[in-house]
C-alpha positions as CSV (number, residue, x, y, z in Angstrom):
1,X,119.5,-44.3,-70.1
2,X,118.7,-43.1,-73.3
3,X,117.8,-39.5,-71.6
4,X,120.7,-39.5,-69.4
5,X,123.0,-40.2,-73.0
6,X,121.3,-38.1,-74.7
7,X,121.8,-35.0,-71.7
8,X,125.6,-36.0,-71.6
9,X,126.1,-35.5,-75.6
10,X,124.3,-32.1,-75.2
11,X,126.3,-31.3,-72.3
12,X,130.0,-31.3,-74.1
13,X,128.4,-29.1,-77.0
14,X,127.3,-26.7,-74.3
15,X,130.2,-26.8,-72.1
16,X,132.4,-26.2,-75.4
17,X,130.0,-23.3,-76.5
18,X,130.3,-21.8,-72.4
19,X,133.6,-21.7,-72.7
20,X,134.2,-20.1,-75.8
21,X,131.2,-17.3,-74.9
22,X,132.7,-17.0,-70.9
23,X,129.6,-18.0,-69.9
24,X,129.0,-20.4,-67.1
25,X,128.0,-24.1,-68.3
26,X,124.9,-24.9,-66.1
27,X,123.1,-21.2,-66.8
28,X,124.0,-22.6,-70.3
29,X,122.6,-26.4,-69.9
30,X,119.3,-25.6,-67.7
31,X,118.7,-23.2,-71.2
32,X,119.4,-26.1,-73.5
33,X,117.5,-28.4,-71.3
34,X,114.2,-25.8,-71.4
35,X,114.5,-25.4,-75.2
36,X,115.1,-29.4,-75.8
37,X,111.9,-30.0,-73.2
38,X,109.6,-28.1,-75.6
39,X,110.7,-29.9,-79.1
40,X,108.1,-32.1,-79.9
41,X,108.2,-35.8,-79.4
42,X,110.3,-35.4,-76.6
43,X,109.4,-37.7,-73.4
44,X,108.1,-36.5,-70.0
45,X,110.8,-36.7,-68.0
46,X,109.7,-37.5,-64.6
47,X,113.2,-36.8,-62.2
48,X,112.8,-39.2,-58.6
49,X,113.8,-37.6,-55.4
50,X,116.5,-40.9,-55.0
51,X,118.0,-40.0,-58.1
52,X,118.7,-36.1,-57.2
53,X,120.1,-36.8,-53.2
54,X,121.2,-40.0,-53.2
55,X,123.1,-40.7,-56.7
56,X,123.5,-37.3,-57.9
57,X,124.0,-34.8,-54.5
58,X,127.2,-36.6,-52.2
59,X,129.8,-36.5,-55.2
60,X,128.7,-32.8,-56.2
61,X,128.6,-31.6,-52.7
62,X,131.8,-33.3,-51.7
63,X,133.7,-32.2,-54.7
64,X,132.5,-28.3,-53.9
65,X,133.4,-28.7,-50.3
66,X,136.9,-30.0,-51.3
67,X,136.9,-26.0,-52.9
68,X,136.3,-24.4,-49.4
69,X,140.2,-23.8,-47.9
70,X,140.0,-24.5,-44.1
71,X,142.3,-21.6,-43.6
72,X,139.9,-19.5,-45.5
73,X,137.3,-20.7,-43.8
74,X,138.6,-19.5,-40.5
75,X,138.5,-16.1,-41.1
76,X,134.6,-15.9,-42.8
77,X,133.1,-18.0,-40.1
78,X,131.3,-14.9,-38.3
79,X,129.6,-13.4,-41.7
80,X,128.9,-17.4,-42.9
81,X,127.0,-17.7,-39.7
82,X,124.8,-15.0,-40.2
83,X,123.8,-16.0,-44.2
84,X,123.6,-19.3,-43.2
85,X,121.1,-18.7,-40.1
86,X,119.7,-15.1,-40.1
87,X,119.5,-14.8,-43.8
88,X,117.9,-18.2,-44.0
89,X,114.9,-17.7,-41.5
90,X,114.2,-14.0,-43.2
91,X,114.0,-15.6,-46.3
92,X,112.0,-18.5,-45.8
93,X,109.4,-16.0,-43.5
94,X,109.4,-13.7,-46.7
95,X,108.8,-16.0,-49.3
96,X,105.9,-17.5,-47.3
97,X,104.2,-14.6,-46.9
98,X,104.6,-13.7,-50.7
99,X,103.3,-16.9,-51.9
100,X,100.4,-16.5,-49.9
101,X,99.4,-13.3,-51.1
102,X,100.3,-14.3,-54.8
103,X,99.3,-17.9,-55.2
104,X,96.6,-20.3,-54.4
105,X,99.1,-22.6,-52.2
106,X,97.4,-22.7,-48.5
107,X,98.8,-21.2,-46.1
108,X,101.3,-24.3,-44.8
109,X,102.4,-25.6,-48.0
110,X,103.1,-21.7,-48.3
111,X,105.9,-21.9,-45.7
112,X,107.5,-25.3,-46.9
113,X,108.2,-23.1,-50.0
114,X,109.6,-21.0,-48.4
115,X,111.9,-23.5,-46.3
116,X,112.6,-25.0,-50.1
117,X,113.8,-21.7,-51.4
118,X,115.0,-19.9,-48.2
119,X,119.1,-21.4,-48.8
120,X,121.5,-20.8,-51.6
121,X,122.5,-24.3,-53.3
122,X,126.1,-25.3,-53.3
123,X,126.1,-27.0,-56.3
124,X,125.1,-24.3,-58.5
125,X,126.8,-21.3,-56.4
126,X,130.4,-24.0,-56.9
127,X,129.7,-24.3,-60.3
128,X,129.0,-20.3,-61.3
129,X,131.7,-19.2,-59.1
130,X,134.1,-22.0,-60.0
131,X,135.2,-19.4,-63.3
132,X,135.1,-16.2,-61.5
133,X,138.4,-13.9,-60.6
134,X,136.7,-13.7,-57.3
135,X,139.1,-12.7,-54.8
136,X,139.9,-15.9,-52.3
137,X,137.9,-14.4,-49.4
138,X,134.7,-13.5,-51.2
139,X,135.2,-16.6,-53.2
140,X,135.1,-18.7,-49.6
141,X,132.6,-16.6,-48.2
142,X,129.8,-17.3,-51.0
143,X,130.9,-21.2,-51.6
144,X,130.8,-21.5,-47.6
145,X,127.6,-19.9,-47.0
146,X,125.8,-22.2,-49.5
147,X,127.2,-25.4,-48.1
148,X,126.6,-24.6,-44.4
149,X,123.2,-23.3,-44.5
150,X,121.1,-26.2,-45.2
151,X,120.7,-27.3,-41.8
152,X,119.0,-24.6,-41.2
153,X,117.0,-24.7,-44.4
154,X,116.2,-28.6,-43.9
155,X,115.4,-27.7,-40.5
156,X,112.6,-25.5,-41.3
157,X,111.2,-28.0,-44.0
158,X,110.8,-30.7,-42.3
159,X,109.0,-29.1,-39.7
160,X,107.1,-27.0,-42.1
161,X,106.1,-30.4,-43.5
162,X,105.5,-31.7,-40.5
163,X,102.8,-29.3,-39.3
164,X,101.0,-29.7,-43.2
165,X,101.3,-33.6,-43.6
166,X,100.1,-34.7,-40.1
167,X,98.3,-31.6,-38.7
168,X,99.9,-31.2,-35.8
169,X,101.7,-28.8,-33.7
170,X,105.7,-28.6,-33.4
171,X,106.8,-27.8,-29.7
172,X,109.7,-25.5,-28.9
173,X,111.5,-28.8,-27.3
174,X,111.1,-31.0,-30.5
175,X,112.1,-28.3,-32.9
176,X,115.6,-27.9,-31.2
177,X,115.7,-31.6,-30.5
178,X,115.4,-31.6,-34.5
179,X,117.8,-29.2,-35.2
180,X,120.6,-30.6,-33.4
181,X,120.3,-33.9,-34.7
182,X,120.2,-32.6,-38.2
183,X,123.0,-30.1,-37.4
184,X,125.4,-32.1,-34.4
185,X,124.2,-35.3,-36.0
186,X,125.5,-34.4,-39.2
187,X,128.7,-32.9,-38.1
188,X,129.7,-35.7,-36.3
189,X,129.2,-37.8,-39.0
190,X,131.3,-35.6,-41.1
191,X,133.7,-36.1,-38.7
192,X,133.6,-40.0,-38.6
193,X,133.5,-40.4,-42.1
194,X,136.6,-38.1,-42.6
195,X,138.7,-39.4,-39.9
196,X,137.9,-43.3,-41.6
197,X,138.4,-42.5,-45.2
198,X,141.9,-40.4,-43.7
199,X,142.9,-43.6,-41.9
200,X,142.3,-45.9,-45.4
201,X,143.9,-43.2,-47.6
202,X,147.0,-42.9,-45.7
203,X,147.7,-46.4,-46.1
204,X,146.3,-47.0,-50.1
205,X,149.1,-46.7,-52.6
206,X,147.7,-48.2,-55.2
207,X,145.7,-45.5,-57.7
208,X,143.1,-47.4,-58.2
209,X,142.1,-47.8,-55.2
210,X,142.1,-44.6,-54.0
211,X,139.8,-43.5,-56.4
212,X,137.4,-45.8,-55.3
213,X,137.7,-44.8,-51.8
214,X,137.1,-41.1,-52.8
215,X,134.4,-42.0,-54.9
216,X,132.6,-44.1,-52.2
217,X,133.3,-41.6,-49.3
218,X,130.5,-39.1,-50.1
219,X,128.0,-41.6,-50.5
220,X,129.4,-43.3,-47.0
221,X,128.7,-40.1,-45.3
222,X,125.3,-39.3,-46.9
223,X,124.0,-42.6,-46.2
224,X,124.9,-43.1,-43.1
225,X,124.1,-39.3,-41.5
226,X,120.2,-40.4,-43.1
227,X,120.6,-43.9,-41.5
228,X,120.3,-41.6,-38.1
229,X,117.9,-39.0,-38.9
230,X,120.8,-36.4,-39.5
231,X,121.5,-34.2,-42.1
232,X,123.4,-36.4,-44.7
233,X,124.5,-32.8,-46.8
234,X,126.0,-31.5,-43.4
235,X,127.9,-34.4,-43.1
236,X,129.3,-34.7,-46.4
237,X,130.2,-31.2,-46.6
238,X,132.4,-31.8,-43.2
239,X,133.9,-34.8,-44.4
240,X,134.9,-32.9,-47.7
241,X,136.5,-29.9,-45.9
242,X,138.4,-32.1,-43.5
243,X,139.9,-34.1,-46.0
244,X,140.5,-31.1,-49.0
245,X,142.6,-29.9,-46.2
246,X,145.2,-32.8,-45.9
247,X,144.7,-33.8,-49.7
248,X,149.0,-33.2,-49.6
249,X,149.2,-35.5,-46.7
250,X,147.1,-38.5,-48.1
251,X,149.0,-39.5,-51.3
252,X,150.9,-39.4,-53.5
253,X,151.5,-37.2,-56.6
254,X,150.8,-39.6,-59.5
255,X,147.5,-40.9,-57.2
256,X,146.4,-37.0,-56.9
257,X,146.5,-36.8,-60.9
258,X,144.7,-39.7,-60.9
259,X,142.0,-39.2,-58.4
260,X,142.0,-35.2,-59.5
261,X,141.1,-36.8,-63.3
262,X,138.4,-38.8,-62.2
263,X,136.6,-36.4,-59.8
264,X,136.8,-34.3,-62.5
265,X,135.2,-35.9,-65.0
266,X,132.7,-37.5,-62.7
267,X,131.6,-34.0,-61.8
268,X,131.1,-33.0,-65.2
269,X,128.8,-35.5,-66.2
270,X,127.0,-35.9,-62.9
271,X,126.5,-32.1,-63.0
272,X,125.3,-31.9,-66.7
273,X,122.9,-34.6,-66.5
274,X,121.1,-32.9,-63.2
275,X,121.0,-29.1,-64.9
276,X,119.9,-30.9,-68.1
277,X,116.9,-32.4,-65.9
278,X,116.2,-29.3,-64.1
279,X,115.6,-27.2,-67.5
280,X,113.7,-30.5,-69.1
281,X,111.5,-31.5,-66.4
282,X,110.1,-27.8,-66.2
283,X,108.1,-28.3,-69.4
284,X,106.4,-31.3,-68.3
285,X,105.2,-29.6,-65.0
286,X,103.8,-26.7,-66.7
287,X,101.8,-29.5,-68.9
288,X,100.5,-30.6,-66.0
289,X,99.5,-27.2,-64.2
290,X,98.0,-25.8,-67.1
291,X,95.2,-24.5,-65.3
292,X,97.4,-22.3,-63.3
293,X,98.3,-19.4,-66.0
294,X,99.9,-17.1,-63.3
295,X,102.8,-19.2,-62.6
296,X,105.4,-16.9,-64.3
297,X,104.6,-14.1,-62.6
298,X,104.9,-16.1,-59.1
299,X,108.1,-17.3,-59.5
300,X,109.5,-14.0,-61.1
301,X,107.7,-12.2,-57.8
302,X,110.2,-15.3,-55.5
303,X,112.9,-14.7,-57.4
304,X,112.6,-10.8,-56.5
305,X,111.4,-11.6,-52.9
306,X,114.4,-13.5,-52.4
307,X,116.9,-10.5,-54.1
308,X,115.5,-8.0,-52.2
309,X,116.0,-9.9,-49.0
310,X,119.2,-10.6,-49.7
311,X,120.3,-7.3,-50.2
312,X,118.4,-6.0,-47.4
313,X,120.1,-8.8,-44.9
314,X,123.4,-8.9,-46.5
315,X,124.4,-4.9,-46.5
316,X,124.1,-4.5,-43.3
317,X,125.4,-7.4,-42.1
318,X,128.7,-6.2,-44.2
319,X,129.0,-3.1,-42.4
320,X,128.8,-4.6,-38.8
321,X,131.7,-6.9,-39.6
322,X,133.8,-4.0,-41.6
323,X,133.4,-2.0,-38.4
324,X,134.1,-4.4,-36.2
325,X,137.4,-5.2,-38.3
326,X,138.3,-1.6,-37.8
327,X,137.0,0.0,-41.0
328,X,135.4,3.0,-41.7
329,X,133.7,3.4,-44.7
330,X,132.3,0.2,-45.7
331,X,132.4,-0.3,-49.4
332,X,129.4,-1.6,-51.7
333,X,131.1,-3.6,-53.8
334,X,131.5,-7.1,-52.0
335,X,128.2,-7.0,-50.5
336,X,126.2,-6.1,-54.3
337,X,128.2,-9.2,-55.8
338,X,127.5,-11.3,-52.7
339,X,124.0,-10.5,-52.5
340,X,123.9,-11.2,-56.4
341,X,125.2,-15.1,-56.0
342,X,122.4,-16.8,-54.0
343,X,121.4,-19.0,-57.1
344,X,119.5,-21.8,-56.2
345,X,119.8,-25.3,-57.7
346,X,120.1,-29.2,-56.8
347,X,119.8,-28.7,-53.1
348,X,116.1,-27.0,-53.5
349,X,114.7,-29.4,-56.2
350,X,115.5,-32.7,-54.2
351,X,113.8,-31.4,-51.2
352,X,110.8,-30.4,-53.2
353,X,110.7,-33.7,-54.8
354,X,110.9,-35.2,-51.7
355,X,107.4,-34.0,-50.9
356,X,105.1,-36.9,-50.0
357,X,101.4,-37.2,-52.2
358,X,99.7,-37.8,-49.3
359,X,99.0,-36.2,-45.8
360,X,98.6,-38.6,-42.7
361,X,94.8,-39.0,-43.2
362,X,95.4,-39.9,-46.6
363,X,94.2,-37.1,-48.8
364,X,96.2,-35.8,-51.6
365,X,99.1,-33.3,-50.4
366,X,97.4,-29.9,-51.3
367,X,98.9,-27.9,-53.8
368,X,102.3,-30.3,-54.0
369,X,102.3,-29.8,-58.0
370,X,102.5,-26.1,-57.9
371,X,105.2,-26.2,-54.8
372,X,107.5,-28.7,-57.2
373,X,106.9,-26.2,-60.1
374,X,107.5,-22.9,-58.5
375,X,110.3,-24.5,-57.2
376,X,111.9,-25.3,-60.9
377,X,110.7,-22.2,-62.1
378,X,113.1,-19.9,-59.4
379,X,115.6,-22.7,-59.9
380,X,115.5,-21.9,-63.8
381,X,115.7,-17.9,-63.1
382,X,118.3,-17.6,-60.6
383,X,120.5,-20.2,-62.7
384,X,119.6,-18.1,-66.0
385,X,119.5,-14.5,-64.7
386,X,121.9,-14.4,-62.2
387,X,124.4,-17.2,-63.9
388,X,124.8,-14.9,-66.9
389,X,124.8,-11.5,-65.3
390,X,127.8,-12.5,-62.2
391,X,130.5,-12.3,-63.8
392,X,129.6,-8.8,-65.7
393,X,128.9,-7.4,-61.8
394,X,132.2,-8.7,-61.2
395,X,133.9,-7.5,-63.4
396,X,131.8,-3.8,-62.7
397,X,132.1,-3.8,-59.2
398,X,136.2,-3.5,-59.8
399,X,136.5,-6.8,-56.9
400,X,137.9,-8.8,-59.6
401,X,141.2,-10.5,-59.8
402,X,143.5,-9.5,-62.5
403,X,145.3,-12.7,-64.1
404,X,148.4,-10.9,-64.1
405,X,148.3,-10.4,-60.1
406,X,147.8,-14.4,-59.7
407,X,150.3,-14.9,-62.5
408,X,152.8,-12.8,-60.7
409,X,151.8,-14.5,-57.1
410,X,152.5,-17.9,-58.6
411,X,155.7,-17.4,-60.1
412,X,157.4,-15.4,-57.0
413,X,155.7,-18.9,-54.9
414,X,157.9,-21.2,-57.6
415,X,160.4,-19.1,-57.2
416,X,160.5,-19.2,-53.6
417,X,160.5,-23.1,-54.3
418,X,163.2,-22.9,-56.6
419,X,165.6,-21.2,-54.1
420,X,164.5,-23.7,-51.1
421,X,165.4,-26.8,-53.2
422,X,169.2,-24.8,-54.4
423,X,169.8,-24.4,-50.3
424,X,168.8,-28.2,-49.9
425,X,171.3,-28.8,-52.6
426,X,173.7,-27.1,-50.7
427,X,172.8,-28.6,-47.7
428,X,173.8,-32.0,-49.5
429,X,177.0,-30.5,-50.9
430,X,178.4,-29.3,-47.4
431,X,177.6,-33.2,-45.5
432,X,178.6,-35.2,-49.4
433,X,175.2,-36.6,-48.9
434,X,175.0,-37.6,-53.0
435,X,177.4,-37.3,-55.9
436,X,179.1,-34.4,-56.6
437,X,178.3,-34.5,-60.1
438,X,174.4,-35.1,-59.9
439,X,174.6,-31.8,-57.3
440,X,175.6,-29.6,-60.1
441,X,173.9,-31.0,-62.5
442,X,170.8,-30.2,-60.5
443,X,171.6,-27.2,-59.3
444,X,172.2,-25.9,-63.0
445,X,168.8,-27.2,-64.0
446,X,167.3,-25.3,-60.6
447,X,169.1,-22.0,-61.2
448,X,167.9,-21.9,-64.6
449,X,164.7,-21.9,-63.6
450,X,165.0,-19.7,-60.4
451,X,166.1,-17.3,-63.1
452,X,163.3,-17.4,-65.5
453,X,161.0,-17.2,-62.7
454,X,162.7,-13.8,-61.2
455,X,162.8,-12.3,-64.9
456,X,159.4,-13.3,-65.3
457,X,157.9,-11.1,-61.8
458,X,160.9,-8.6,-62.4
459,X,160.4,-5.3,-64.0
460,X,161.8,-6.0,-67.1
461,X,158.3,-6.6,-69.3
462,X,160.2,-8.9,-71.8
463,X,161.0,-11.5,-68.8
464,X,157.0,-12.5,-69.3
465,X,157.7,-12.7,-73.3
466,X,161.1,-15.0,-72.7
467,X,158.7,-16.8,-70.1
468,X,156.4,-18.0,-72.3
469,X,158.7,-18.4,-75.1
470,X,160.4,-20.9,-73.3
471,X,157.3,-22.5,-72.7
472,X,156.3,-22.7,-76.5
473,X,159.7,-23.8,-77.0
474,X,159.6,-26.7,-74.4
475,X,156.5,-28.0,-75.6
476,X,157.4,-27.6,-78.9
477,X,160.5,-30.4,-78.1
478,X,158.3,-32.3,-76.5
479,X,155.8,-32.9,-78.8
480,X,159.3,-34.0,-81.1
481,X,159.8,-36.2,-78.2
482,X,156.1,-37.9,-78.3
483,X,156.0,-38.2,-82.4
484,X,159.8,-39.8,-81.8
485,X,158.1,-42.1,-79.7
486,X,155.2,-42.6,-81.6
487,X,157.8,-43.7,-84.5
488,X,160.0,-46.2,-82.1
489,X,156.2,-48.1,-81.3
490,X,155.2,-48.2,-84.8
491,X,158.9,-49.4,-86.0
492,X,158.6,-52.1,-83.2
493,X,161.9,-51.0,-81.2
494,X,159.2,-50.3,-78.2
495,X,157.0,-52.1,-76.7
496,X,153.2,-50.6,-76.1
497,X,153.7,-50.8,-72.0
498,X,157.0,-48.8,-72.6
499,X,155.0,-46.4,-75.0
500,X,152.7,-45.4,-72.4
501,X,154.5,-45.2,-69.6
502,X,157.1,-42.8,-71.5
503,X,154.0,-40.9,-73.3
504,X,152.6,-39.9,-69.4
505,X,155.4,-38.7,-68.1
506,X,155.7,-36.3,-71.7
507,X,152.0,-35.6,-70.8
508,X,152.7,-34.6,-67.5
509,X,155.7,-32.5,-68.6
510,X,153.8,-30.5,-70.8
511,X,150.4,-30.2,-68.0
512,X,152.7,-29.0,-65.7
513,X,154.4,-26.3,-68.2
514,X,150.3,-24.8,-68.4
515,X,149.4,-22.3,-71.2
516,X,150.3,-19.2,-72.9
């Protein structure tokens, strides 16, 4: 507890620090965690497989599911297969065959590396691309490939592990048997699990409530998808795209600030304690493999193996689908930044801890120490050396979104709003459906803003500057509102409930007004 304290506190400073440098946070805090692991007098920290995939993985992986728009989704499901199934199997075949020309792992234990490492993490590809002006469809593509290709990736573990721990020999029959239970069995779990926690959410209306249901549904669908031999992150990361997709339809406003709050912060600290862990646990298995000295240069040779594969699998792939969509000359630039976000992370690490000690005859697992610390090692470098480098090749490869484009998008959308709810007004005018007086008065208020909203996507370039002047101004009267307020509670006129129900509708005034 003291640890897990200890990782949060270092996690604000860091996350403050990321921000203010525009680097991402868990390059950042697997550093920190590195650095803090080789101060002396620091403890081994010894990080259980339970404490990785069953408290820390549902909430993460739901929450970057949640990210992944179904609509999206639709129109990247032919490249996603191919990452998520081709790419995977090349990958896990490569690194194989590299660690057993480079390392003293036997051959078997050679290839349940390389089904470790062979898929992206969605955890860490969430939380790198989470900050970047990717544009939507790239942005789905990479966030969808890393949640949907760990069936494939668990597939090839546990058989892999299978073949080292009891000696045996996997048929053709078993091995798809496995598959579809990890893959169908997961998926239909998903399904369940989304369709329930739908059914309860539709009928909660009390906040509370409904942020304990979205807090327990993760961990529902994990433990149950397990409970049958399926793949508890497939199901999850079903149950979190069905439901991000009717989030509107569930609740209510106040209950989606709510829930949105808590998710939020629940993610943060989960996701800085397990980055934390990952950078302070790698010390303490270098301690213990001292007598391997060549470990860097394995894990940097991985960490290539897996680039180079990447590139060689995702180019081409790029220009089938651009020809098939009808275009000519393929360009470079989404497949170089796409080939460039396959870090690996929480997804990797529990399945390496996860490794049992022993084989079925009860001798020691060979070479399970070096597997776990290989493993951390590529975790650490592709979190490192690709978390600080994206958002550069981002930016370099010209893909990137401008924040005026999705400031412009956003107010023409509220403007679009704006004249929808002046018709409705109208609507209610013609039939006397409410009080003439209340009509105007609302349709003043709307027309005001339909018109800062035109002036601020005209062509006039001071409608941005009276924009966010308004804003300023607006929040400037109601912070004069909140220290009024402040004044009436300390005089005694108002009550503290009063106080705070007055002080979160201010606070949602000014969230909702965003900043300059």
């Amino acid at each position: 507890m003291e640890t897990v304290l200890f990782l949060v506190i270092v996690a604000t400073v860091v996350a403050t620090f990321a921000k203010r440098l525009s680097v991402p946070a868990p390059s950042l805090l697997v550093v920190a965690g590195v650095l803090v692991g080789l101060l002396p007098g620091v403890p081994a920290i010894e990080v259980t497989p339970e404490i990785i995939s069953l408290v820390v993985l549902p909430p993460l992986l739901f929450a970057a599911g949640e990210e992944v728009p179904l609509r999206d989704l639709r129109t990247v499901w032919k490249p996603v297969a191919g990452l998520s199934i081709g790419l995977v199997l090349l990958s896990a075949a490569a690194v194989g065959g590299v660690a057993v020309m480079l390392t003293s792992v036997p051959v078997g234990m050679a290839f349940v590396l390389g089904a470790i490492l062979a898929s992206t993490d969605p955890v860490a590809v969430t939380a790198l691309a989470r900050r970047l002006p990717l544009p939507p469809r790239v942005q789905t593509l990479v966030q969808a490939e890393s949640l949907f290709n760990d069936a494939t990736s668990l597939l090839l573990f546990r058989v892999a592990l299978s073949l080292v721990v009891a000696v045996g020999s996997a048929s053709w029959g078993a091995t798809l048997g496995e598959f579809a239970l990890l893959a169908g069995g997961g998926l239909a779990v998903g399904a369940v699990t989304a369709f329930g926690a739908y059914l309860i959410r539709r009928r909660t209306v009390d906040p509370m409530l409904e942020t304990v249901i979205s807090l327990v549904t993760p961990y529902a669908g994990y433990v149950l998808a397990e409970s049958v031999h399926a793949s508890g992150v497939t199901a999850v990361v079903v149950a979190s795209v069905g439901l991000g997709s009717q989030v509107g339809k569930l609740t209510t406003s106040r209950i989606r600030l709510q829930v949105g709050a808590v998710y939020r912060t629940v993610v943060f600290l989960l996701e800085s304690v397990v980055f934390g862990l990952i950078g302070l646990q790698l010390p303490v298995l270098v301690g213990r493999l001292s007598g391997e000295v060549g470990w860097p240069f394995q894990a940097l040779a991985l960490v290539a193996t897996l680039l180079v594969v990447r590139l060689l699998w995702v180019f081409p792939l790029s220009i089938v689908f651009r020809r098939g969509d009808g275009e000519k000359r393929p360009s470079w630039r989404v497949p170089v930044v796409v080939s460039w976000a396959g870090a690996r992370g929480v997804v990797p690490l529990a399945a390496a801890l996860s490794l049992p000690f022993t084989t079925a005859d009860g001798s020691a697992l060979p070479a399970r120490d070096l597997v776990v610390l290989l493993t951390s090692a590529v975790i650490v470098l592709t979190l490192v050396v690709q978390g600080f480098t994206l958002a550069p090749l981002v930016t370099w490869s010209g893909i990137a979104v401008h924040p005026d484009a999705v400031q412009q998008e956003t107010t023409a959308a509220r403007a679009d709003l704006a004249k929808a709810a002046l018709a409705r007004l109208d609507q209610l005018a013609e039939t006397e459906s409410a009080p003439e007086f209340l009509i105007e008065q609302l349709r003043g208020s709307w027309q005001a803003r339909l018109d800062r909203f035109e002036a601020s996507n005209g062509d006039d370039p001071g409608g941005m500057a009276d924009t966010a002047s308004y804003r300023r101004l607006r929040r400037h009267l109601l912070s004069v509102e909140s220290g009024e307020l402040a004044r009436l509670y300390e005089d005694g006129a108002i009550t503290d409930g009063v106080r705070r129900q007055i002080q979160r509708e201010l606070d949602l005034e000014t969230t909702g007004l965003g900043e300059d």
